[in-house]
C-alpha positions, 0 to 999 in steps of 0.5 A, a space after each residue: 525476470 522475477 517470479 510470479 507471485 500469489 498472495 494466500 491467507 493470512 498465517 497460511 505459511 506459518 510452519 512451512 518447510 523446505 520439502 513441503 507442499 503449498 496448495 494454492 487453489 481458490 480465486 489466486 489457484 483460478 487466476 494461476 491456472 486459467 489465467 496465466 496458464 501455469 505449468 507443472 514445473 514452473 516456478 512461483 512465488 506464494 506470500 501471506 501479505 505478512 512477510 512470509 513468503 515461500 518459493 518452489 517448482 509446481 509439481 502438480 496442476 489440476 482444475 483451479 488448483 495447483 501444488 508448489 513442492 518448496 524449496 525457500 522459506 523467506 521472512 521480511 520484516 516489517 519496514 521502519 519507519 513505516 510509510 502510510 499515505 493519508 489519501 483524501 476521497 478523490 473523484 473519479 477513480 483518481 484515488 484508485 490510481 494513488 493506491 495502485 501506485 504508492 503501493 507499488 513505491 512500498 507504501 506499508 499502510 493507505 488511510 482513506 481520509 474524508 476530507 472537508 472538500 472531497 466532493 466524494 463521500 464513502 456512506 453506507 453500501 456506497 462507501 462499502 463498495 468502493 472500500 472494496 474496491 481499493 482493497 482490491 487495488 491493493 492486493 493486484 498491485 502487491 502482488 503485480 509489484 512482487 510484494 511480499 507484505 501487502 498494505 494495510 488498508 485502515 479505517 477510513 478517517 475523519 480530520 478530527 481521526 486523522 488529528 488524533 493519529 497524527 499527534 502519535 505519528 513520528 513524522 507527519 508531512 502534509 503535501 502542500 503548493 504553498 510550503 516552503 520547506 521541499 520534502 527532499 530536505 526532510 530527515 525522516 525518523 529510525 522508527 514508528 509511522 511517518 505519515 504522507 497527507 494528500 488532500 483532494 483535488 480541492 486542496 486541504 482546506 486551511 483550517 485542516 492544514 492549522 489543526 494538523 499542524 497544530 498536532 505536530 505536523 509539517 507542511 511541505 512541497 514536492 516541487 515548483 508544479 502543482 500534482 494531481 491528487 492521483 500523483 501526488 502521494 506516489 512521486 512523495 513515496 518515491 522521494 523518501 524511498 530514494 532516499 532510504 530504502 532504494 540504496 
């Protein structure tokens, strides 16, 4: 069975060496402690979001606090390609469930997309509440998948934003029932982002779909079903990953 693992700040590993002593405390210390009921000489995994991760026995447990002595220090480097689902504004809380799973199928960065017909629309505290909220998906489901690198969560984005990204992408694939090129047939790139567009439960609305490709991008289908914008990004990570990183 794989170890628990913690996420701690950002850089908080750096320099860490077999030998040493990790404290984690804090929400992720409170969570461990109270909630898992973690015990002197368990094992656990800590990870900085980044990569770095460290794995030891805990040698001491206190009030929301406990120590990790270590004993392996691990660095994952960074996927290539990189795959980053665009996922359109969804009511309800079916974008929440995309994020939760795509980031369990390795998605490396999620863009929060405005699309012309996402009934939803992130303004405002509203908008900050709910950006709160996906980065609080993200962080249960790397940690719950045992991550060492979390995902990035980007700015949210317009169409005119996500035209100009695209143009730079190495690989843009825009989710669509009506292509006619299948997505398991696509060859993806050595490097650079390769970028999965998932409309809102309305579709992308055509001109999106001209502008995107117009920008270099290419529209295809998962299969003969159509897919819930909940489902959509996920099983499209799943099949790209299958066909490079799950080997």
């Amino acid at each position: 069975m794989t170890l628990p693992v913690h996420l701690v700040p950002e850089g908080s590993l750096a320099g860490t060496r077999p030998g040493a002593l990790v404290r984690l405390d804090g929400a992720e210390g409170r969570h461990a402690v109270a909630v898992r009921r973690t015990r002197v000489g368990e094992r656990l995994v800590l990870a900085d979001g980044l990569g770095r991760s460290v794995e030891g026995e805990v040698v001491e447990v206190g009030r929301d606090v406990l120590d990790l002595r270590v004993d392996t220090v691990r660095d994952e480097p960074e996927p290539s390609p990189r795959f980053v689902l665009v996922q359109a504004l969804a009511k309800g809380d079916r974008d929440d469930q995309a994020v939760e799973a795509a980031t369990e199928c390795g998605v490396d960065e999620v863009v929060p997309w405005q699309a012309a017909r996402s009934i939803v629309q992130w303004r405002g505290e509203r908008g900050e509440k709910a950006r709160g909220k996906w980065d609080a998906v993200l962080v249960a489901a790397t940690k719950q998948s045992r991550r060492t690198r979390r995902p990035v969560l980007a700015p949210t984005a317009t169409t005119p934003d996500l035209v100009a990204r695209a143009r730079g992408g190495a690989l843009v694939l825009v989710l669509h029932e009506d292509a006619d090129a299948p997505l398991a047939a696509v060859r993806l790139p050595e490097s650079g982002d390769v970028l999965l567009v998932v409309g809102p439960e309305g579709g992308i609305a055509p001109e999106e779909v001209a502008a995107l490709e117009a920008a270099g991008a290419r529209s295809v289908r998962l299969g003969p079903t159509v897919l819930r914008a909940s489902s959509a990004g996920p099983a499209a990570l799943a099949v790209l990953s299958a066909a490079s990183r799950w080997r």
